[in-house]
GUROGU-249957 format. One line per 10 residues: number of its first residue (from 1); their letters; for each residue x, y, z of N, C-alpha, C, CB. Coordinates in steps of 0.02 Angstrom, whole numbers. Each point is the difference from the previous one (the first is absolute). Glycine has a CB too. Example, Ala and Ser with C-alpha at 12.3 -4.5 7.8 and 13.67 -1.06 7.14 Angstrom:
1 = as = 660,-284,390,-45,59,0,45,60,0,-95,-59,62; 77,112,-98,42,59,3,-39,55,37,59,-32,-108 $
This chain:
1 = xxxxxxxxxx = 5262,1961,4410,-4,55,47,57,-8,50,-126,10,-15; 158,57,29,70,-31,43,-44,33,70,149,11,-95; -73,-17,137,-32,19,73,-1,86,4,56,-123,67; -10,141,-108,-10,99,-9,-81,8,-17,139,37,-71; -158,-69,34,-81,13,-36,-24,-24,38,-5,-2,-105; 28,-35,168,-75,4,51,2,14,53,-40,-66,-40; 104,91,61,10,42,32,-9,84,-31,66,-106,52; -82,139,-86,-8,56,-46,-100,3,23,133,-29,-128; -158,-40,119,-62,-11,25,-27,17,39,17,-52,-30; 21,32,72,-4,-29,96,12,86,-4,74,-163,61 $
11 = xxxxxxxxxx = -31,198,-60,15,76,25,-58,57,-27,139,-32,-5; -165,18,-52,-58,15,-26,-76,5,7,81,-28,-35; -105,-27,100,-59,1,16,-29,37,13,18,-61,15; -81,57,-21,-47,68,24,0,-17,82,-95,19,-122; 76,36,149,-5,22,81,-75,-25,15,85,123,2; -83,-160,37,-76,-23,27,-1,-70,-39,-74,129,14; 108,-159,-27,-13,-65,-54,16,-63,71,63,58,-163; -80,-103,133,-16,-74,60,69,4,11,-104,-97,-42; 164,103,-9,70,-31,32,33,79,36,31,-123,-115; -58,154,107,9,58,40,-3,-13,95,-59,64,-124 $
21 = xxxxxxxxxx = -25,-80,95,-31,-13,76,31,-56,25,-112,41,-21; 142,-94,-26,12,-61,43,66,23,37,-56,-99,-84; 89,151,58,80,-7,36,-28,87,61,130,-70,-152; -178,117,142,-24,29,68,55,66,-32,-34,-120,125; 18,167,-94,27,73,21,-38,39,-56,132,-28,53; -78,95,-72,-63,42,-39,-6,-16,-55,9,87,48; 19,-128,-75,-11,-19,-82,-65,-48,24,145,-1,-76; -177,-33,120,-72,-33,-7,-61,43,3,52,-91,51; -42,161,-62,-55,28,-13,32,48,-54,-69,-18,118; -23,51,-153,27,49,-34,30,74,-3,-59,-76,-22 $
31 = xxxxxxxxxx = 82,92,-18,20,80,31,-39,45,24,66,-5,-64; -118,-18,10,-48,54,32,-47,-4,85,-11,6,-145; 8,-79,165,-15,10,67,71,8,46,-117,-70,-22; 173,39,-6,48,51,54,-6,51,-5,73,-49,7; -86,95,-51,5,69,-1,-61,26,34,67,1,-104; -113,-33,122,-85,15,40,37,-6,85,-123,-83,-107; 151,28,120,21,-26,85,56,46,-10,-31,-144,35; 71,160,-72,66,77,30,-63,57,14,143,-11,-105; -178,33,61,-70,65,-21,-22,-11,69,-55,-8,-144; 25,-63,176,-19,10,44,31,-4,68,-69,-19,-77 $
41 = xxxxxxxxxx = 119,17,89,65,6,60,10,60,0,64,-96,-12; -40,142,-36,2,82,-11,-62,29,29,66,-5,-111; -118,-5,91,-56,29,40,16,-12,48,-79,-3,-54; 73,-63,98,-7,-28,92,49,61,6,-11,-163,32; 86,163,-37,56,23,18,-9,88,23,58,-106,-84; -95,111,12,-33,79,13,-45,22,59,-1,-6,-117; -41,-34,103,-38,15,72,15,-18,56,-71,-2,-51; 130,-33,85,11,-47,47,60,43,35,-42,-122,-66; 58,127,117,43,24,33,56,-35,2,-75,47,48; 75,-104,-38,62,-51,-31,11,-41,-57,-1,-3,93 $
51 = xxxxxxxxxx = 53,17,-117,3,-49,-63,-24,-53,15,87,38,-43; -142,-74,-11,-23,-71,-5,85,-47,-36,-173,45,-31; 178,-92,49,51,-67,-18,-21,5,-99,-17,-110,156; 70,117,-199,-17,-13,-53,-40,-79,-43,96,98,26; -136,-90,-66,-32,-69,-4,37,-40,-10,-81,28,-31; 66,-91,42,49,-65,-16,-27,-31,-44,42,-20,96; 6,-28,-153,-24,0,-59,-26,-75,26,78,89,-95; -112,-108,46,-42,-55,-15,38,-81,26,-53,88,-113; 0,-119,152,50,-77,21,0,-26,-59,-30,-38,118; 62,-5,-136,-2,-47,-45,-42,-62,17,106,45,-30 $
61 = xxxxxxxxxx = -132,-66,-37,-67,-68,2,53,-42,44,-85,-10,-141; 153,-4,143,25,-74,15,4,6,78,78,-29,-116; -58,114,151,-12,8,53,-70,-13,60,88,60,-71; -143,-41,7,-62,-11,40,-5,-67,-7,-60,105,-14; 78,-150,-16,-1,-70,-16,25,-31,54,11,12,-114; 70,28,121,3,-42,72,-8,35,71,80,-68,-65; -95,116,69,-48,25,73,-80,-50,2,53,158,-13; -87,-185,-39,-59,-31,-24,14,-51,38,-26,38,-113; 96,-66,74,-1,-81,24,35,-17,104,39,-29,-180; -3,93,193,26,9,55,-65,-1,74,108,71,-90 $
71 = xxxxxxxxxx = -155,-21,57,-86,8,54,-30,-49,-3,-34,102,-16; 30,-154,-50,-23,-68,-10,49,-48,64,-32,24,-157; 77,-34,133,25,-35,36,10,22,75,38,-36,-106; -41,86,119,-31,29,75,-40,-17,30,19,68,-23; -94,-60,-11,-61,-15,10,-5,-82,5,-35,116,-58; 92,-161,11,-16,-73,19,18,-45,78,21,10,-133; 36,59,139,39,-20,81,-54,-5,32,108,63,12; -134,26,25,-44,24,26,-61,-62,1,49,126,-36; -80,-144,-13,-53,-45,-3,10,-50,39,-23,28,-99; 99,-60,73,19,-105,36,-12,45,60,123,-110,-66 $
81 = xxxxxxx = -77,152,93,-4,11,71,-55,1,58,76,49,-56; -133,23,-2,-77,8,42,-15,-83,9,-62,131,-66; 72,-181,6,-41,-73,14,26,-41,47,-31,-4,-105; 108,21,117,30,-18,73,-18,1,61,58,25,-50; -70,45,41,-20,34,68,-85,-32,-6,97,136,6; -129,-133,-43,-62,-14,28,-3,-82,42,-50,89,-107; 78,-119,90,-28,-103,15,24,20,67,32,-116,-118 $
């Protein structure tokens, strides 16, 4: 298998698939619910006196991975500190 045939692969995936989601934007979901979140922005927009902000596509797993590990390690500061402050 050379690198054209898996790269030919890689460009090929279905929409909504794990390596989709792992790299984030609109290829981590499927068409058919992007096409539901545009369906439903067109409505808001209709009824709304100001344009609503168009949707933003999907974070990626590695992003929430590290916002995950970023509030973790927040929350460990926060903690030494509260046990500081208490003695």
């Amino acid at each position: 298998m050379t690198v054209l045939d898996i790269s030919d692969f890689a460009a090929h995936l279905p929409r909504g698939g794990a390596v989709a989601q792992w790299d984030g934007g609109w290829g981590a979901i499927t068409a058919e619910e992007e096409a539901l979140r545009r369906v439903e922005w067109a409505i808001v927009a209709v009824n709304s006196k100001k344009r609503p902000p168009l949707p933003k596509p999907p974070v990626s797993v590695r992003e929430t991975e590290r916002r995950i590990a970023k509030q973790k390690a927040r929350q460990d500061r926060l903690r030494t500190q509260f046990k500081d402050w208490r003695k």
